[in-house]
C-alpha positions as a printed Julia matrix, in Angstrom:
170×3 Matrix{Float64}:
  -2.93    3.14   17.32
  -0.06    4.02   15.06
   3.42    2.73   15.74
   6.46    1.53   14.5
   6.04   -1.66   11.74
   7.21   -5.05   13.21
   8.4    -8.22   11.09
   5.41   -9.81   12.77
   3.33   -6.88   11.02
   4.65   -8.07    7.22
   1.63  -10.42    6.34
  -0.8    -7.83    7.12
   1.1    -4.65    4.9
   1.33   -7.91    2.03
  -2.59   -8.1     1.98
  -3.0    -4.38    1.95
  -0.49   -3.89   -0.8
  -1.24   -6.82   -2.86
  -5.18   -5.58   -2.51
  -3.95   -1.97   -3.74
  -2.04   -3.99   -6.68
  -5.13   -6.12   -7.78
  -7.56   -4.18   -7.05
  -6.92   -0.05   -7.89
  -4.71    2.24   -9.73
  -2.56    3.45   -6.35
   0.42    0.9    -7.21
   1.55    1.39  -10.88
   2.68   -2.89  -11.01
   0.24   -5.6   -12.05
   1.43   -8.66  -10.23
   1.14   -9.44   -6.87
   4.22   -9.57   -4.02
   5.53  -12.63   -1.79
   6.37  -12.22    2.18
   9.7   -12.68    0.73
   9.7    -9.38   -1.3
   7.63   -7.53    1.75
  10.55   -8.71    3.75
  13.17   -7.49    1.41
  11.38   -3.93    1.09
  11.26   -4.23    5.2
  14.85   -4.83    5.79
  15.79   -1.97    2.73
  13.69    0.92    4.33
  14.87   -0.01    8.06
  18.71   -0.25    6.91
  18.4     3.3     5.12
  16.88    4.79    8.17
  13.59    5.52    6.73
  10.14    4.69    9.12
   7.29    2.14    8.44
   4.59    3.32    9.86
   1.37    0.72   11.26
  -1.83    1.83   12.0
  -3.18   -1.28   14.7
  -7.32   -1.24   14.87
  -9.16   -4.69   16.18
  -5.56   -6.45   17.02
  -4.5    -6.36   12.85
  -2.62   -3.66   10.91
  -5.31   -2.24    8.79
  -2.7     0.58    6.95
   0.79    1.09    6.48
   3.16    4.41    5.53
   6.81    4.83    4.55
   9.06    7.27    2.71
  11.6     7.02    0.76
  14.16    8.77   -1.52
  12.22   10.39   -3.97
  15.31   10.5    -6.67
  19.11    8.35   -6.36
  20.87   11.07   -6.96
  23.22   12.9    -4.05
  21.53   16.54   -4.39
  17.52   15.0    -3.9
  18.54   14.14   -0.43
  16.53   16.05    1.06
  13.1    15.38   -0.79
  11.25   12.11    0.37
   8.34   10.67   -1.83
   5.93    8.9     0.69
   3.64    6.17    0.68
   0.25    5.5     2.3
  -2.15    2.47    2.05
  -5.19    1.7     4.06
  -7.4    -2.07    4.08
 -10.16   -1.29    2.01
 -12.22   -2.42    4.61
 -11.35    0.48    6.56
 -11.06    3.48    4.38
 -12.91    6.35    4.88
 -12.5     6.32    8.73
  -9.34    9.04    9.27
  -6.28    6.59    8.97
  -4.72    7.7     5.96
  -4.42   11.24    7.58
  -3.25    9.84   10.78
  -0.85    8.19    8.99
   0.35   11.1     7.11
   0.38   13.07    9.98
   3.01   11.33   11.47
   5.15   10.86    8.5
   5.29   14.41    8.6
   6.34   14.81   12.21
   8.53   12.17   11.5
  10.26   14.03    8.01
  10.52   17.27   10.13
  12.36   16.14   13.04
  14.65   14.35   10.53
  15.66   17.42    9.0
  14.03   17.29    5.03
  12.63   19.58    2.67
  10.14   18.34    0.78
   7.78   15.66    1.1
   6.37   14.18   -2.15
   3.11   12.4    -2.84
   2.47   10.86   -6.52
  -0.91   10.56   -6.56
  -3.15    8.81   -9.85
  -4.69   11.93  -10.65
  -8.3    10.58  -10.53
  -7.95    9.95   -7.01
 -10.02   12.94   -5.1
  -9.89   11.76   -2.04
  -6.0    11.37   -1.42
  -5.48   14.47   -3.43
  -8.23   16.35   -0.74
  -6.49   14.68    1.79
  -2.98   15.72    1.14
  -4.45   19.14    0.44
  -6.06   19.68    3.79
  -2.49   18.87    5.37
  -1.42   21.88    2.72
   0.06   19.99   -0.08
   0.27   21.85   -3.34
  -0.28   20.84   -6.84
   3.3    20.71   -8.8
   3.0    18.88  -11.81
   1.1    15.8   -13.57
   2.4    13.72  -15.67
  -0.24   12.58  -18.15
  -0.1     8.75  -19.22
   2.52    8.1   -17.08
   1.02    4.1   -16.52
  -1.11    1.7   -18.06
  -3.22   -0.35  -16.15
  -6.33   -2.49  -16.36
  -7.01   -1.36  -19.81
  -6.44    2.58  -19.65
  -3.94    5.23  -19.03
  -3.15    6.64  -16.26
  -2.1    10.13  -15.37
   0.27   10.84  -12.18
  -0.05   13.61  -10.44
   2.62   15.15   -8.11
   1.85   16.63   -4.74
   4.8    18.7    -2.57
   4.91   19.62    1.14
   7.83   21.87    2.03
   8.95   21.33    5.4
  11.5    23.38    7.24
  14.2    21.51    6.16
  17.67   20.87    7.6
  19.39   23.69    9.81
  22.41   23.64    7.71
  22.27   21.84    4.88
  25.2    20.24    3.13
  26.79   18.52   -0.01
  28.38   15.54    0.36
């Protein structure tokens, strides 16, 4: 089941995220989050209007998705760089592209452009994933991080959506 995240869900998304810190090359940081900062990143996405996204399998969250601004500046605002991590224990069974799937719905109805995915560029399976939901290749950014030991090379992956009806600076 995939809804909307809850504070109640925080503990959960820590575990996954502080598994995807430790334990792979998805999260370009080495040390490991408190509730406190999960909270914080919570409170941050919810105030700017942006979705957190649960998927709910045996009564636990065993993934989470979000998007976010993919640059500060005014004239980005209409390209969103997602986010998509699933319990290790889990992988491989479809909820990363359920996930994604609705943060696409989700970006659409709210009107953007361009949904972004930076993706470590050894990473086949989210790059075949995003792919199969027609993502294209637009860039990589070679050494980009360093992490446990090597470098690591970040590669960018674009959706364009329909965007907004009438778009505007402000």
């Amino acid at each position: 089941m995939i809804r909307e995240a809850t504070k109640e869900d925080l503990m959960d998304i820590l575990d996954i995220y502080n598994d995807a810190i430790l334990n792979t090359t998805v999260v370009y940081t080495y040390k490991s989050e408190t509730l406190e900062d999960r909270a914080v990143w919570y409170n941050q996405k919810l105030d700017q209007g942006y979705p957190i996204l649960v998927c709910e399998q045996d009564n636990r969250v065993v993934g989470f998705a979000s998007f976010g601004p993919f640059r500060a500046w005014p004239a980005y605002k209409y390209s969103i760089e997602h986010s998509i991590y699933v319990n290790r224990k889990y992988r491989r069974r479809g909820i990363g592209a359920s996930l994604l799937k609705e943060l696409i719905t989700i970006a659409t109805k709210k009107g953007y452009m361009t949904l972004i995915g930076g993706i470590e560029a050894t990473n086949e399976k989210s790059i075949i994933m995003h792919k199969n939901f027609g993502f294209t290749h637009s860039g990589t950014i070679e050494k980009a991080g360093f992490k446990f030991n090597q470098w690591l090379d970040l590669a960018f992956y674009q959706l364009l959506l329909n965007g907004p009806e009438t778009p505007i600076e402000d």
